[in-house]
C-alpha positions in Angstrom: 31.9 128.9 -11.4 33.3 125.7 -12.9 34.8 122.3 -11.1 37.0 120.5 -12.6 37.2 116.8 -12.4 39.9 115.7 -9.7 42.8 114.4 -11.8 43.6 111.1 -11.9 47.1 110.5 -10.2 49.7 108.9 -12.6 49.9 104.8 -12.2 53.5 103.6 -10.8 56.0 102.6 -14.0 55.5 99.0 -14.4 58.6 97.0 -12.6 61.4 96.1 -15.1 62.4 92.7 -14.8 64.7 91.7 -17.6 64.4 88.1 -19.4 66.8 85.4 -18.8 67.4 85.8 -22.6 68.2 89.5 -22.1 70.4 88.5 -18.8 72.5 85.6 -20.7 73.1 88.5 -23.7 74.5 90.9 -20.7 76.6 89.0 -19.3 78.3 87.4 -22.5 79.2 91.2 -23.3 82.6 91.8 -23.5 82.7 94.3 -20.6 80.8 92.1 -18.4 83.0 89.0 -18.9 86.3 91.2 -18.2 84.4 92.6 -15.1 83.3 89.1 -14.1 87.2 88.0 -14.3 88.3 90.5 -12.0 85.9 89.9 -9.5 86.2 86.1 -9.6 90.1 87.0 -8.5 88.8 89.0 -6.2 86.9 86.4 -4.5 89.1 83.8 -4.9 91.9 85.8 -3.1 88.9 86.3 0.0 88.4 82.7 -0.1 92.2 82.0 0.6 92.1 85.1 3.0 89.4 83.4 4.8 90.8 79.9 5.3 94.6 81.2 6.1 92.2 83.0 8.9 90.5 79.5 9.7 94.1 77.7 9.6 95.1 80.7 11.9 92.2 79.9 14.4 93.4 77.1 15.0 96.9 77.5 15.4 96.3 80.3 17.5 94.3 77.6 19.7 97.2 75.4 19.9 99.6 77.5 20.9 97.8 78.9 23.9 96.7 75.6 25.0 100.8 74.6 24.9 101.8 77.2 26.9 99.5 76.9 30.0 100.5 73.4 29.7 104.4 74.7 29.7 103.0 77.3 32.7 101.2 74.6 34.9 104.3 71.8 34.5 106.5 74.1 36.6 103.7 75.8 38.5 104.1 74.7 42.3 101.5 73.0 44.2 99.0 75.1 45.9 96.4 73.5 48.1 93.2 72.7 47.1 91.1 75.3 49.1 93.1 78.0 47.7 92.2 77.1 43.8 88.6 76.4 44.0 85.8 76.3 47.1 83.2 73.6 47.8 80.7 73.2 45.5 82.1 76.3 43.3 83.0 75.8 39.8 87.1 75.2 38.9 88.2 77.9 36.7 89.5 76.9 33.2 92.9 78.3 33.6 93.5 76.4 37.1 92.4 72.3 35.2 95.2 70.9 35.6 97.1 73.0 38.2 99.4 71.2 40.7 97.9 70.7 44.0 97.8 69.0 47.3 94.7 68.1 49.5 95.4 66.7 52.9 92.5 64.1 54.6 91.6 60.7 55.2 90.2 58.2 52.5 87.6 56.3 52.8 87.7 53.0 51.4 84.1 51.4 52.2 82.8 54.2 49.5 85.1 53.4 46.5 83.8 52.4 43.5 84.6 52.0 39.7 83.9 54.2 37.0 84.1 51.5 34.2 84.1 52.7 30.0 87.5 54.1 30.2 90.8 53.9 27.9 94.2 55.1 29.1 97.0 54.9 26.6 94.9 52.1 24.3 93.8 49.9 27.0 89.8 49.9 28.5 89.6 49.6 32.0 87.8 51.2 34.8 88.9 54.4 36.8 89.5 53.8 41.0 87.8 55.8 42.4 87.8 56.9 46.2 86.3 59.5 48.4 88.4 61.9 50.7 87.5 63.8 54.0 89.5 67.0 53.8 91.1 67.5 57.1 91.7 71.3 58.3 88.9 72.4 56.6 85.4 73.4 58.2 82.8 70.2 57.2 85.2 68.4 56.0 84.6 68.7 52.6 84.5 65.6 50.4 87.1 65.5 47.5 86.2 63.0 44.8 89.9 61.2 44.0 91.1 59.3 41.0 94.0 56.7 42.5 94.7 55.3 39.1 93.6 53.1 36.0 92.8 49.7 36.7 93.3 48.0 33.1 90.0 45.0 31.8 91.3 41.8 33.2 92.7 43.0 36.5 90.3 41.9 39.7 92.6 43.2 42.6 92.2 46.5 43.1 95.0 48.0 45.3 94.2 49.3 49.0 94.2 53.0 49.7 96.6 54.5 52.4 94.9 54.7 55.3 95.6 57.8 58.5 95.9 60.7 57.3 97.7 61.6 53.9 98.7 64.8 52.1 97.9 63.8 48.6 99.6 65.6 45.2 97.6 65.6 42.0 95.3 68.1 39.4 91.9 69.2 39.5 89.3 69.1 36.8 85.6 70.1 36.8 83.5 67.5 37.6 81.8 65.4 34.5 77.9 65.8 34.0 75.7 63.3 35.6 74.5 60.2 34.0 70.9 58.9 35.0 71.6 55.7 34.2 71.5 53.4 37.2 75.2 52.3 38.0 75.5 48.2 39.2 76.6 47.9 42.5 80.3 49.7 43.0 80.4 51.6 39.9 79.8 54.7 39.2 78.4 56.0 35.7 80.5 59.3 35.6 82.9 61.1 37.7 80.0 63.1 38.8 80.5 65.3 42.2 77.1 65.7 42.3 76.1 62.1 41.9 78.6 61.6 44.7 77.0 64.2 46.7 73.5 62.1 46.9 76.1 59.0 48.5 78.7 60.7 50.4 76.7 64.3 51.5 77.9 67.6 51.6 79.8 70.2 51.4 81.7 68.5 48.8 84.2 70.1 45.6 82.6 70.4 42.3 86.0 68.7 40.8 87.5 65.8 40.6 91.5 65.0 41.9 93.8 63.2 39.7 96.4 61.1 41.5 99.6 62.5 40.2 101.3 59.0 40.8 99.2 56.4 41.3 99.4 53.2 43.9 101.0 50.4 43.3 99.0 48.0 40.9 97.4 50.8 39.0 97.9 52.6 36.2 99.3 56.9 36.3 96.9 58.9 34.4 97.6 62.2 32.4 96.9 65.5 34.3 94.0 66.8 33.0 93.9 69.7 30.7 92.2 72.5 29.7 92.2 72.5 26.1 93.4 70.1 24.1 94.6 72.2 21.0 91.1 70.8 19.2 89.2 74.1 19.7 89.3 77.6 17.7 90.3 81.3 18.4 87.2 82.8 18.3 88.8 86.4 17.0 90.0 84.9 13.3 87.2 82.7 12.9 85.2 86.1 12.5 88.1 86.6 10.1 87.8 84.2 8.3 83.6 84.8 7.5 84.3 88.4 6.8 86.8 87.5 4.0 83.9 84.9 2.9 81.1 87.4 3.1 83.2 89.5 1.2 83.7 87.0 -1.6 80.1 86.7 -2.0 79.7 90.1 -2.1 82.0 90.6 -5.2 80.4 87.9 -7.0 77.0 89.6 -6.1 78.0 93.2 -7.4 78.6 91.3 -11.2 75.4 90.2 -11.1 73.4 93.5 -10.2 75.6 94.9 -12.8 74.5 92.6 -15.3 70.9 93.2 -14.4 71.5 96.8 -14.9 72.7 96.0 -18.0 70.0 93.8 -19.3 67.2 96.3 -17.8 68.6 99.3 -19.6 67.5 98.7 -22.8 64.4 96.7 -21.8 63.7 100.3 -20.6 64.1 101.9 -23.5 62.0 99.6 -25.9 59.0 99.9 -23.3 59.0 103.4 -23.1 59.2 103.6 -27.0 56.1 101.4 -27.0 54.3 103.8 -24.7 55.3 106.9 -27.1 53.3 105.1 -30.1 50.6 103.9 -28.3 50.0 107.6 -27.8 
């Protein structure tokens, strides 16, 4: 009985890897060069694709953000309680949103939020607290009276009793650690105020619709200012970019095709002689 010798299995083809020499001569071809044209229109008409998208995004933006704005100018005033709840969050379609709060200020806890520009002038912001009345705890409301301009020192009383009080919500601004002097405030903060005042207080703060006499009316607050992007086309607009990429990327693994096809054939000829 004979054995044979277990055969040797075949080695893997050596990996083809054309030269940059043999890469430069495919691609000069005349085929590859007409190819290459077509494709380069073919990504440049993604590329515009893509930014119409990106111009798109932002229009889109725009748009939505002026017609809440158009929605919330005639919108009636609705009370506070009914918009938002102490210490919840204000939702982004109701910043801005006509409301009333009625309660008593009080005056011995005002204080300045200083840093501030209103139509090109610095000043401070006046701001003080408010004891919602008809509400269980008496929640505080952080109020914005007005814009006291740099250079004005008399800072005009609040009304005093009881007052129903018309303005916008927005949510309240992060907290800042750095140590405020003595009556300012580093940010309109509820929950800086909250440390000062106590609780249960709202997680907003109230714009003034028309502020007191000797201060300055602010802007209602708003949601968006038109300086965001619609989420939707900005995918858009990086599919048609992907896509460009991709065209350009198909000429060159066709080139490399090209080149490797007859570096193939010369090595397998090689190996047929060296038999």
């Amino acid at each position: 009985m004979t054995s044979s010798a277990p055969s040797t299995p075949a080695a893997p083809p050596a990996k083809v890897r054309p030269t940059r020499r043999e890469m430069l001569s495919a691609a000069r071809s005349p085929r590859m060069l007409g190819l290459l044209a077509l494709l380069v229109v073919a990504a440049v008409v993604c590329v515009r694709l893509g930014a119409w998208q990106i111009d798109r995004a932002y229009a889109t933006s725009q748009a939505a953000a002026e017609a809440q704005a158009e929605e919330l100018a005639h919108a009636a005033a609705r009370p506070l309680s009914e918009i938002v709840e102490p210490g919840a969050h204000l939702m982004g379609r109701d910043v801005g949103r006509p409301l009333t709060v009625t309660g008593e200020f009080v005056p011995e806890l005002e204080v300045l939020v200083p840093g501030r520009s209103v139509g090109g002038q610095s000043g401070s912001l006046v701001v003080t607290p408010l004891r919602e009345t008809g509400e269980e705890g008496e929640p505080w409301v952080v109020v914005v009276r007005g814009f006291l301009p740099d250079g004005e020192t008399t800072v005009p009383p609040a009304q005093t009793g009881e007052v129903t009080l018309v303005g916008s919500a927005a949510a309240g601004e992060a907290y800042h650690p750095a140590p405020p002097r003595e009556g300012e405030a580093s940010s309109l903060s509820p929950a800086y105020f909250a440390g000062t005042w106590g609780l249960p207080i709202y997680n907003v703060y109230v714009v003034q619709a028309e502020a007191d006499d000797g201060l300055v009316t602010m802007a209602r607050p708003s949601a968006d200012s038109g300086d965001g992007a619609n989420l939707r086309n900005l995918a858009y607009a990086v599919e048609w970019f992907v896509f460009a990429g991709f065209a350009l990327f198909i000429w060159y693994r066709m080139v490399r095709d090209e080149a490797i096809e007859p570096t193939s054939r010369r090595r397998r000829s090689r190996r047929r002689k060296q038999r």
